[in-house]
C-alpha positions as CSV (number, residue, x, y, z in Angstrom):
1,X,0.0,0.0,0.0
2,X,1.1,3.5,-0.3
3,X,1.9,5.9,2.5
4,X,-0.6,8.5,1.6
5,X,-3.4,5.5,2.1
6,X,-1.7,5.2,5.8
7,X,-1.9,8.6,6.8
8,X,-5.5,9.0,5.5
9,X,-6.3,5.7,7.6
10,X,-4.7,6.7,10.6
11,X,-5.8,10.4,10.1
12,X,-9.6,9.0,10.1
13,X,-8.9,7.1,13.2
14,X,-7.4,9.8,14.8
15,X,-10.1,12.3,14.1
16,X,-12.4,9.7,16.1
17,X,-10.4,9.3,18.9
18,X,-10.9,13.2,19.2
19,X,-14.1,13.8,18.6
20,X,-14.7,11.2,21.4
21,X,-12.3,12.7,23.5
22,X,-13.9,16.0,23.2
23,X,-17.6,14.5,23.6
24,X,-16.3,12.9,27.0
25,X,-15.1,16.2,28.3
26,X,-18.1,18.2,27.3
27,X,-20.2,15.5,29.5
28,X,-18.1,15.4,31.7
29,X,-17.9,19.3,32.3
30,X,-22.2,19.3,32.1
31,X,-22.2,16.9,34.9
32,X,-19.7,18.9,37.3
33,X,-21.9,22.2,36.7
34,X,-24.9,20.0,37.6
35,X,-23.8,18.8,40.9
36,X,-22.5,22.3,41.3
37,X,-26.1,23.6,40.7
38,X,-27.9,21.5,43.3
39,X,-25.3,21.0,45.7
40,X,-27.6,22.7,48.7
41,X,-30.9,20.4,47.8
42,X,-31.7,17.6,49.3
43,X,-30.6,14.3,46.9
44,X,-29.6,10.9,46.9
45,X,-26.7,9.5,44.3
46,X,-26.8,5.5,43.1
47,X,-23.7,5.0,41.0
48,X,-23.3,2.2,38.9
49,X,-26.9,1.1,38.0
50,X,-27.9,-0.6,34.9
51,X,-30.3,1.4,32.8
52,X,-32.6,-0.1,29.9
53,X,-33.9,2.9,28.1
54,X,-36.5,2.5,25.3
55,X,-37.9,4.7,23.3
56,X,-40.3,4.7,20.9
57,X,-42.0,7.1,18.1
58,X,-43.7,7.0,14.5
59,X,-40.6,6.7,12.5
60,X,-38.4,4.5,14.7
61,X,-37.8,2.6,18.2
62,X,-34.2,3.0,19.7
63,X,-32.8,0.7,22.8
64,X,-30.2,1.8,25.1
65,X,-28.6,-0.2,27.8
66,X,-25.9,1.7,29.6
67,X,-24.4,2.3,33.3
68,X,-25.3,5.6,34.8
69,X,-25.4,7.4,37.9
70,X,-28.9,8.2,39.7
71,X,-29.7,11.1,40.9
72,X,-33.6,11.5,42.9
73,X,-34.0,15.1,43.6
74,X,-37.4,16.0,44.7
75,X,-39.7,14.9,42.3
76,X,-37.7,14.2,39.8
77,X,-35.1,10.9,38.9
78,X,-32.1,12.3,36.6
79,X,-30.2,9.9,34.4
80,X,-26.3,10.4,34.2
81,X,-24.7,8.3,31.7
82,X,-20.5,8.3,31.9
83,X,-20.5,9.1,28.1
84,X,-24.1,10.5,27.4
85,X,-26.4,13.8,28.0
86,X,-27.9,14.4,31.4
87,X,-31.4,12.9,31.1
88,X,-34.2,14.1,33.9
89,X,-37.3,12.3,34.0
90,X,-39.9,15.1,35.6
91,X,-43.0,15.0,37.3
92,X,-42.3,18.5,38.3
93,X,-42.8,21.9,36.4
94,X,-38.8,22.9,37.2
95,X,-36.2,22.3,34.6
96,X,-32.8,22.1,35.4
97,X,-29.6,23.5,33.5
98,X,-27.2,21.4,32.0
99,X,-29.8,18.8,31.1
100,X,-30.1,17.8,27.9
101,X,-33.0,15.8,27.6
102,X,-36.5,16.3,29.5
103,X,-39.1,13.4,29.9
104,X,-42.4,13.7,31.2
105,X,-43.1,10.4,33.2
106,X,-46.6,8.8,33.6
107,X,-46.3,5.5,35.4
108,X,-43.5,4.3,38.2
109,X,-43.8,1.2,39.4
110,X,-41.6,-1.2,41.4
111,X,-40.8,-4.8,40.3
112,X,-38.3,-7.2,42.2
113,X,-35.2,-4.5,42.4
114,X,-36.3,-2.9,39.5
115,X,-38.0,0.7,38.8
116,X,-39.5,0.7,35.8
117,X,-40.9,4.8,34.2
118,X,-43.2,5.0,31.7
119,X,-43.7,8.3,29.5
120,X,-44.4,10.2,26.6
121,X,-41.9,13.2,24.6
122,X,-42.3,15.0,21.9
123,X,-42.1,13.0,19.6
124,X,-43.6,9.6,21.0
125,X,-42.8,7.6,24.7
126,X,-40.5,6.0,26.6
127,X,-39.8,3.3,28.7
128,X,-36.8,3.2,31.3
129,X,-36.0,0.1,33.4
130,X,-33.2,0.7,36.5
131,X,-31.7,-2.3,37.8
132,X,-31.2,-1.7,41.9
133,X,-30.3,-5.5,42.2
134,X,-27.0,-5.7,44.4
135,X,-27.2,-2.2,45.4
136,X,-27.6,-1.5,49.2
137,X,-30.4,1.1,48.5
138,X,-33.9,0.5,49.7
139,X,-35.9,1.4,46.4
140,X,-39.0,1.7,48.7
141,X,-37.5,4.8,50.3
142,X,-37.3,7.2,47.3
143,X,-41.2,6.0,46.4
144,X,-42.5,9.2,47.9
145,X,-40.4,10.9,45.6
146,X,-41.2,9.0,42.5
């Protein structure tokens, strides 16, 4: 092969490499403001918890399975993927800054370790299923929230 076909290769790859790099720190940055931005409320933080996301409208269905951080504020449950936008699932009128994504729930229910959220957006409705299993976190306690 030639060397131009190398450099093009590796170029390409190295592009990647920093667009992800730069995705990760403009997350990461968002989530840091966040948690400066409610620092004096009342919240709870579950690290680590498997999320199932679905989501569903006229012209597609997408699936999403991904590790996040949980965040219950108030009324609201906030979604923080390592590597994704801050998603807050709202039964409440607030919106926060640096969130990206807002969903308006309709159904929470409870099912062996698992909280599923049911919803609608803009442009059709969601389903989220969080996986508490091996946590030490009594799910029951944040149902007055949810």
């Amino acid at each position: 092969m030639n060397t131009d076909v190398y450099f093009l290769i590796g170029g390409i790859i190295l592009f990647f490499i920093l667009i992800n790099l730069l995705l990760y720190f403009y997350h990461k940055n968002r989530r840091t403001l966040f948690f400066r931005y409610i620092k004096d409320r009342n919240y709870t933080v579950i690290k680590n918890i498997e999320s199932h996301i679905e989501s569903y409208s006229k012209v597609s269905t997408k699936l999403t399975y991904c590790k996040a951080d949980i965040v219950f504020l108030e009324q609201d449950i906030f979604i923080i993927p390592f590597n994704k936008p801050i998603l807050q699932l709202r039964t409440s009128p607030e919106v926060y800054p640096y969130v990206s994504l807002n969903f308006k729930t309709s159904c929470k229910k409870i099912h062996d370790h698992t909280l599923e959220i049911k919803g609608d957006t803009s442009l059709g409705s969601f389903k989220i299923s969080l996986n508490f299993k091996n946590k030490n976190f009594d799910l029951h306690s944040v149902v007055q929230w949810v």
